[in-house]
One Martini backbone bead per residue (centre of mass of N, CA, C, O) as a GRO file, in nm:
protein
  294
    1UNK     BB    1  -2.857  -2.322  -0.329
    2UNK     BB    2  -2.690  -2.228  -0.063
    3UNK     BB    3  -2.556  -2.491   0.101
    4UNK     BB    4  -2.252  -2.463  -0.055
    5UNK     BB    5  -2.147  -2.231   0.067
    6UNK     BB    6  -1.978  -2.064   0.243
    7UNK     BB    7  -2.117  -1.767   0.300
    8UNK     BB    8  -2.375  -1.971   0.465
    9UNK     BB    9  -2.230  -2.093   0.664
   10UNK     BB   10  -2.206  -2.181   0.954
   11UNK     BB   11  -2.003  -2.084   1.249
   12UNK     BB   12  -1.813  -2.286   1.493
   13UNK     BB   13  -1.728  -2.060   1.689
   14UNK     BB   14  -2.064  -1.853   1.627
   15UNK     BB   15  -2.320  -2.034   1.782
   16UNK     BB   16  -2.274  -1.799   2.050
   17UNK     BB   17  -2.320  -1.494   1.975
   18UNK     BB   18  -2.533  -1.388   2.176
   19UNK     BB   19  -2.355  -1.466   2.462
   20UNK     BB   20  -2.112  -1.299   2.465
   21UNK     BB   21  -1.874  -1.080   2.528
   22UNK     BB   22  -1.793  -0.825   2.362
   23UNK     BB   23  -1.514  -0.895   2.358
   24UNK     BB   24  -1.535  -1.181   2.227
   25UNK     BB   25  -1.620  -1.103   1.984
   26UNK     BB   26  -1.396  -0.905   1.895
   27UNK     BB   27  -1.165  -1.141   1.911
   28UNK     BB   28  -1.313  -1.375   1.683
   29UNK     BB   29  -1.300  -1.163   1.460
   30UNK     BB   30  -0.997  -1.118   1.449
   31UNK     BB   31  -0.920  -1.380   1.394
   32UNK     BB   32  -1.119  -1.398   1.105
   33UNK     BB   33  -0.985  -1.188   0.955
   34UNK     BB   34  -0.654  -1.349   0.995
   35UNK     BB   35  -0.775  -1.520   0.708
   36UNK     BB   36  -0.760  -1.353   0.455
   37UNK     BB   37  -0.493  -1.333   0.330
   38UNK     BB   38  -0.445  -1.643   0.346
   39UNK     BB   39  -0.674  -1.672   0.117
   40UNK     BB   40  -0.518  -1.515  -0.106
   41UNK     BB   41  -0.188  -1.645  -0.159
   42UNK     BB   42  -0.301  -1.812  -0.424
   43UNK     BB   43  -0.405  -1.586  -0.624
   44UNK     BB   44  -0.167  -1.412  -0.735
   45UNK     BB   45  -0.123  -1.488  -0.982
   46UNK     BB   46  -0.416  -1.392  -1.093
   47UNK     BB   47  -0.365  -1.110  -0.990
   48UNK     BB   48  -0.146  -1.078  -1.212
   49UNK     BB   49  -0.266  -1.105  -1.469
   50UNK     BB   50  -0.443  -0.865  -1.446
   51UNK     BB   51  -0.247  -0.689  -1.399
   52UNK     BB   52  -0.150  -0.697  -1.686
   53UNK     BB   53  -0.420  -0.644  -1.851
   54UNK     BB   54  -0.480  -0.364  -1.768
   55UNK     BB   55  -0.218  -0.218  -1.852
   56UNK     BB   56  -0.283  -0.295  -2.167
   57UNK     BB   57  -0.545  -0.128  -2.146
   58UNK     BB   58  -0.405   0.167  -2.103
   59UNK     BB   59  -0.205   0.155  -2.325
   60UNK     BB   60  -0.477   0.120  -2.549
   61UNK     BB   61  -0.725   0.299  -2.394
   62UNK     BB   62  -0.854   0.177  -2.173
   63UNK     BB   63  -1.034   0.037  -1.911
   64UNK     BB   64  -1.140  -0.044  -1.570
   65UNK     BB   65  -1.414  -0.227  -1.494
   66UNK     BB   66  -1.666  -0.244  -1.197
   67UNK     BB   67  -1.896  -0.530  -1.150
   68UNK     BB   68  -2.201  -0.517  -0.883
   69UNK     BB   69  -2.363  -0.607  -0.591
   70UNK     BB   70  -2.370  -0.422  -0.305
   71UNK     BB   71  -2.098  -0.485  -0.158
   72UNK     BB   72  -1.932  -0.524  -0.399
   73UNK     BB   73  -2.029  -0.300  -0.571
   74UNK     BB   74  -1.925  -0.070  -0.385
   75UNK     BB   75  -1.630  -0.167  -0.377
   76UNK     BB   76  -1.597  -0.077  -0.624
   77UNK     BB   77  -1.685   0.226  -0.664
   78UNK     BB   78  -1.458   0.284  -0.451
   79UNK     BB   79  -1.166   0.209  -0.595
   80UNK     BB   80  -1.255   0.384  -0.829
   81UNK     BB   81  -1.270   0.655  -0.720
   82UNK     BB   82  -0.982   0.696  -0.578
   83UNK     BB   83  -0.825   0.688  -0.829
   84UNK     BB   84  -0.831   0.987  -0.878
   85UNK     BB   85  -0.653   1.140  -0.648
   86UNK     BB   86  -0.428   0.952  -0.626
   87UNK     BB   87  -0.359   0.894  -0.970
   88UNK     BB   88  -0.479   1.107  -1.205
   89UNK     BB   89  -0.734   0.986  -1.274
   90UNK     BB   90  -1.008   0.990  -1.497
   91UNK     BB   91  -1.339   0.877  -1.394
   92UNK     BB   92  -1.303   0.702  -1.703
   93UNK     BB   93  -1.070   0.484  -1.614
   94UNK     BB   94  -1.210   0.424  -1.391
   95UNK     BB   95  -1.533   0.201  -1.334
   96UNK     BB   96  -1.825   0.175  -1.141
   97UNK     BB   97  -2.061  -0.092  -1.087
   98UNK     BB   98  -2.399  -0.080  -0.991
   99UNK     BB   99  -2.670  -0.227  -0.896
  100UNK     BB  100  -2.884   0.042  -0.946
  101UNK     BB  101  -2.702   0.245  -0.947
  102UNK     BB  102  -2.645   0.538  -0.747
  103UNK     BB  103  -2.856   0.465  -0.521
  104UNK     BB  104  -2.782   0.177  -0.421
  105UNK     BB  105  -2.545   0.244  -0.270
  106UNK     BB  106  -2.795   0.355  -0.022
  107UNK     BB  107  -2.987   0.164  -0.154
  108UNK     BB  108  -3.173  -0.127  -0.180
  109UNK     BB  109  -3.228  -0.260  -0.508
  110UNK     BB  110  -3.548  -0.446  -0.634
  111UNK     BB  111  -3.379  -0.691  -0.875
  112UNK     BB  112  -3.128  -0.610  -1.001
  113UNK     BB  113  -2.916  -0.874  -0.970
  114UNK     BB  114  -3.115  -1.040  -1.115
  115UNK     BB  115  -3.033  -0.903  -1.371
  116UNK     BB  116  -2.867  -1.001  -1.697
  117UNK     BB  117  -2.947  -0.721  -1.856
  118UNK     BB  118  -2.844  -0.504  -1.628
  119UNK     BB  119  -2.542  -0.587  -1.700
  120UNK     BB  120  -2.554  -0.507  -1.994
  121UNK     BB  121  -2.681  -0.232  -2.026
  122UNK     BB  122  -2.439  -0.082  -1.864
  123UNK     BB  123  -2.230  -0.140  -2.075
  124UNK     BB  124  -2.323  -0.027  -2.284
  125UNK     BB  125  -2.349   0.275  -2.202
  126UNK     BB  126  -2.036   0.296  -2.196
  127UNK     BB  127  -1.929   0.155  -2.471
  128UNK     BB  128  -1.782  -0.079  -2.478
  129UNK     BB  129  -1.479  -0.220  -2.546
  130UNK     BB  130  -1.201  -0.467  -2.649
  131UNK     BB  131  -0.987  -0.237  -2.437
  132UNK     BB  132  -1.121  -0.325  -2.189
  133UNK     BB  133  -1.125  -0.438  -1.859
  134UNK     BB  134  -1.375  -0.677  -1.654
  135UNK     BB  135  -1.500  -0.711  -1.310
  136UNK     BB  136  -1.634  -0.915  -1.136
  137UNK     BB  137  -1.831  -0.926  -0.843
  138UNK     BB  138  -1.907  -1.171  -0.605
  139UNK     BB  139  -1.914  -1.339  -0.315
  140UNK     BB  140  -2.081  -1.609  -0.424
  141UNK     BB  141  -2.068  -1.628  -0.717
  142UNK     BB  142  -2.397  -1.570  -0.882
  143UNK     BB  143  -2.482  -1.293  -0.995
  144UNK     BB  144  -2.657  -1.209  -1.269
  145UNK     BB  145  -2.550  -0.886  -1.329
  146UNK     BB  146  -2.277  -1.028  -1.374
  147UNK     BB  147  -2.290  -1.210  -1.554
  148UNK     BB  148  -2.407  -1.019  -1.797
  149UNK     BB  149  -2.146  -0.881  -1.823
  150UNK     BB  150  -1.952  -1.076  -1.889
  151UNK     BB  151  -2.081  -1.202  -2.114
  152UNK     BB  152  -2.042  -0.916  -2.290
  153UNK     BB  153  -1.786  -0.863  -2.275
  154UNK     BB  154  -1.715  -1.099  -2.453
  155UNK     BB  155  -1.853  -1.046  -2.686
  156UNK     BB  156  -1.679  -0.766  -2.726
  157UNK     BB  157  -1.352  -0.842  -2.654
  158UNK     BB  158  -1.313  -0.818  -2.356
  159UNK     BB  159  -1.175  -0.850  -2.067
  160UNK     BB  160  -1.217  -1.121  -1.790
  161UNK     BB  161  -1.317  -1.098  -1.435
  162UNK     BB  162  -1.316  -1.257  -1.132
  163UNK     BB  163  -1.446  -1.229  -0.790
  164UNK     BB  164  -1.475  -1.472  -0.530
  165UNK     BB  165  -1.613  -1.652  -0.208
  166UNK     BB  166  -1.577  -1.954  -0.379
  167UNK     BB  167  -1.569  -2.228  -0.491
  168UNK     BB  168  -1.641  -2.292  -0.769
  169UNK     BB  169  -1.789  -2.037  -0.931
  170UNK     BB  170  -2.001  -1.926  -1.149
  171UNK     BB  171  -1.849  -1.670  -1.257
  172UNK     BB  172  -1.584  -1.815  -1.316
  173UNK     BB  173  -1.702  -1.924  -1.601
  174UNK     BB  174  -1.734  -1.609  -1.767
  175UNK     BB  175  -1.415  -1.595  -1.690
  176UNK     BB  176  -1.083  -1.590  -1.793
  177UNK     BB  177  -1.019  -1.481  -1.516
  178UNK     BB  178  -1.028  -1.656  -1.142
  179UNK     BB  179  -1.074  -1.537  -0.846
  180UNK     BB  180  -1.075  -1.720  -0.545
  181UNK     BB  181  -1.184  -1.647  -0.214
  182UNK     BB  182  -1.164  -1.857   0.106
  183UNK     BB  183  -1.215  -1.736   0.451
  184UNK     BB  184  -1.513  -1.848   0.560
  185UNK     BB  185  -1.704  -1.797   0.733
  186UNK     BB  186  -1.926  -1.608   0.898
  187UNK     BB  187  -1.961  -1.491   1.168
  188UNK     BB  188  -2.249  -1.378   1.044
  189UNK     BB  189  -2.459  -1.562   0.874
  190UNK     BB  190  -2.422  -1.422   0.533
  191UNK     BB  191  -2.234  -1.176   0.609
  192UNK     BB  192  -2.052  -1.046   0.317
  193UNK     BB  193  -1.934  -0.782   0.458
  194UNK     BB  194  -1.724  -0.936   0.601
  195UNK     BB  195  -1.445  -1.124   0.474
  196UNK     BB  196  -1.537  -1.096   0.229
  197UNK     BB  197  -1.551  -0.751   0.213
  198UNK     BB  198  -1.249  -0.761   0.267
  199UNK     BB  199  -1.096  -0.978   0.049
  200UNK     BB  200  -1.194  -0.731  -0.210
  201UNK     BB  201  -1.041  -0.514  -0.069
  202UNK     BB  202  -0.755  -0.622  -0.108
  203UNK     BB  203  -0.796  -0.724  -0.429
  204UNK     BB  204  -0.838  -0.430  -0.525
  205UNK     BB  205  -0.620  -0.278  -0.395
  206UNK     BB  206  -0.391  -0.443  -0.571
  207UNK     BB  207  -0.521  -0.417  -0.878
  208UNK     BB  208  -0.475  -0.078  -0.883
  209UNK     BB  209  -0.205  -0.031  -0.783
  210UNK     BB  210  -0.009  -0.196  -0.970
  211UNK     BB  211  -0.146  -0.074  -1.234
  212UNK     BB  212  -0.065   0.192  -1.165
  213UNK     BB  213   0.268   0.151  -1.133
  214UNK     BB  214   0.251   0.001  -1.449
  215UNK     BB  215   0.194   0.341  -1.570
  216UNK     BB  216   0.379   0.608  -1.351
  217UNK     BB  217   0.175   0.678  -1.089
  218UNK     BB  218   0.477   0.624  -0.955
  219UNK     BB  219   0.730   0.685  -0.676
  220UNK     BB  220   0.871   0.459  -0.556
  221UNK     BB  221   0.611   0.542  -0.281
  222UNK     BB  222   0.492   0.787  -0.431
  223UNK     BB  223   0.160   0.992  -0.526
  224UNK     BB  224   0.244   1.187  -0.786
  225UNK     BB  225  -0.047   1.202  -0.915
  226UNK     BB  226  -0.186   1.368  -0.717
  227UNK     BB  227  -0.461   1.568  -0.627
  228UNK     BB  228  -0.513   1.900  -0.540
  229UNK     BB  229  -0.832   1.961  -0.413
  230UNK     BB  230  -0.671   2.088  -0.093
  231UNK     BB  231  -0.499   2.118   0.140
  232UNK     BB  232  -0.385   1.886   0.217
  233UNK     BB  233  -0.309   1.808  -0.066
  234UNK     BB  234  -0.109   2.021  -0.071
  235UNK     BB  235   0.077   1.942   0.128
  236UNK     BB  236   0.154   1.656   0.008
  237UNK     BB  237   0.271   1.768  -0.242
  238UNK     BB  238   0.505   1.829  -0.131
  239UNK     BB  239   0.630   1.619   0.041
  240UNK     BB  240   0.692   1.469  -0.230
  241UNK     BB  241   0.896   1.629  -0.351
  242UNK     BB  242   1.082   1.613  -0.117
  243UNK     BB  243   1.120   1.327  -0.101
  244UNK     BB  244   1.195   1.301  -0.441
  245UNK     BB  245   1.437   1.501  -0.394
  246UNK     BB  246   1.576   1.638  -0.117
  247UNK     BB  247   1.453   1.886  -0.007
  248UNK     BB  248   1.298   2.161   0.087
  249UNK     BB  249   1.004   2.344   0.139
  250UNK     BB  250   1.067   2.590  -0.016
  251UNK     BB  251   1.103   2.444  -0.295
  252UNK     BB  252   0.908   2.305  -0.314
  253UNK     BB  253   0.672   2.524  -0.334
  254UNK     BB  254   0.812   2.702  -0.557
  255UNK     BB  255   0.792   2.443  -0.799
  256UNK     BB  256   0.514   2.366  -0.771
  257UNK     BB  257   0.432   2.650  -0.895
  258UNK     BB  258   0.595   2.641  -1.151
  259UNK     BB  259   0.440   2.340  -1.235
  260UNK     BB  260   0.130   2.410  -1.202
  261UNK     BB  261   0.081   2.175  -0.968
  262UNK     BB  262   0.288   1.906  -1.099
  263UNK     BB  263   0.455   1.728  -0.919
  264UNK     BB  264   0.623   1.560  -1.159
  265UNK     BB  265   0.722   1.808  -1.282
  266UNK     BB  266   0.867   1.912  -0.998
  267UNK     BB  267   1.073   1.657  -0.977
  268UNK     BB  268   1.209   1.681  -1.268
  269UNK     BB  269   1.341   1.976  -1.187
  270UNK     BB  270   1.482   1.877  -0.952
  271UNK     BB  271   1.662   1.658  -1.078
  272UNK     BB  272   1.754   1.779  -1.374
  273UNK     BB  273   1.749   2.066  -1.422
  274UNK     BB  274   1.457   2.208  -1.522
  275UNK     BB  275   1.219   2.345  -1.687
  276UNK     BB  276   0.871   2.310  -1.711
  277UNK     BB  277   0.881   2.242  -2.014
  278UNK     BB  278   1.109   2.048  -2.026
  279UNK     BB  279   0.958   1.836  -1.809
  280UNK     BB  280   0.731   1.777  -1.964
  281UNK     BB  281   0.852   1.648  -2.203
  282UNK     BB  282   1.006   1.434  -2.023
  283UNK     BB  283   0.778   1.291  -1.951
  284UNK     BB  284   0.635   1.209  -2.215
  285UNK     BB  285   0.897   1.056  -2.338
  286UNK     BB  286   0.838   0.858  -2.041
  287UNK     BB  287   0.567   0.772  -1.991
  288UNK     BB  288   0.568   0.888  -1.659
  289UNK     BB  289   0.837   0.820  -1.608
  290UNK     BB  290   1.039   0.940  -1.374
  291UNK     BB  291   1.295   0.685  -1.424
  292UNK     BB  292   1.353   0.802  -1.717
  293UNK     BB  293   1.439   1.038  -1.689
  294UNK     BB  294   1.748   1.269  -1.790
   0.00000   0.00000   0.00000
């Protein structure tokens, strides 16, 4: 059943792949990375209008979740986790399933992936509604737990994606929009590690930052909504504010401290000439944007 697969086949540029030496791995890997963004670049439309629809769930209350298994699965989850600190949303905004839980994480669950039950499931347990928005992950584009979620989700009346990385994938037919990134064969035979969990990571990468972007949680190109978690990100927050204001760093500082460390309310602060409340005021004002506030 996996001989149509391309992330099956095995790649003719490394049939005497253990006779190379470590340069040559390396450097023929290297070429082969250079293989997926194009093959990201036809999908962009579908990637586009996905992200139009997760923007409209965030606008009515709704979540993104990400659903996969094994390294499919950990790239959502891992997608999920950062958009925390990155753009200052709430753990429950932005949610990774991993088939088998979060033990799956690191260590491989078996016959998680086989069951369309536990993919249902685990969405149930979220409470799904039909304002979320539901992303299947699956290299293969087969996995039966990822199936069984989108399939769930449609019955709940939720927006949903999948991402594989074969042409015709199986989990296409479950999936309102279908993005099918085909890198071709792997360096190593059937390791969907390499080329295929590139190019999900890429595509995450651009579905999540666009729609953070598209919800005003940029400006410019700096991550004002920003959590300050440590000390490092505490001096990067104060360096956004620096950047999106042209002030010096002795002004960040202390106005960052005066917006009880809200980068964006401490930038709206230093653009408008506005006290910490006038600030939060107009920051809701203008749902968060910005370039909006005046």
């Amino acid at each position: 059943m996996l001989d149509h697969l391309a992330t099956e086949k095995q790649n003719s540029r490394t049939l005497n792949l253990d006779q190379l030496s470590t340069g040559e791995i390396l450097q023929i890997m290297n070429e082969e990375d250079q293989r997926v963004p194009a093959a990201i670049k036809p999908e962009l439309g579908k990637i586009e209008r996905i992200v139009s629809g997760i923007i409209k769930s965030f606008n009515e209350g709704g979540r993104l979740i990400y659903t996969g298994a094994g390294t499919s699965g950990r790239l959502g989850v891992l997608d999920a986790v950062e958009c925390v600190p990155t753009f200052g949303v709430s753990p429950e905004q932005v949610i990774g399933l991993i088939a088998g839980g979060e033990k799956a994480f690191v260590t491989a669950v078996e016959g998680a992936e086989d069951s369309k039950t536990l993919g249902r499931e685990d969405l149930e347990r979220l409470d799904l509604t039909a304002k979320d928005y539901v992303i299947g992950i699956a290299a293969s584009g087969r996995t039966p737990y990822v199936i069984g979620a989108l399939d769930y989700a449609k019955e709940i009346g939720a927006q949903t994606a999948s991402i594989s990385c074969n042409q015709d994938a199986l989990i296409s037919k479950h999936a309102d929009l279908a993005v099918e990134v085909v890198p071709g064969p792997e360096v190593l035979t059937g390791s969907t590690r390499l080329k295929a969990g590139t190019a999900q990571k890429l595509v995450l990468n651009m579905i999540s930052t666009a729609a953070m972007v598209g919800i005003g949680k940029v400006y410019k190109n700096l991550m004002v909504d920003v959590k300050p978690t440590n000390e490092k990100l505490e001096e990067r927050a104060k360096r956004i504010i620096m950047e999106a204001t042209d002030c010096d760093f002795e002004t960040a500082s202390a106005t960052y401290l005066q917006a009880d460390k809200q980068v964006k309310v401490a930038i709206v602060m230093l653009l408008t000439g506005s006290d910490a409340s006038t600030a939060t005021q107009k920051m809701q004002q203008a749902q968060g944007f910005i370039r909006k506030t005046s």
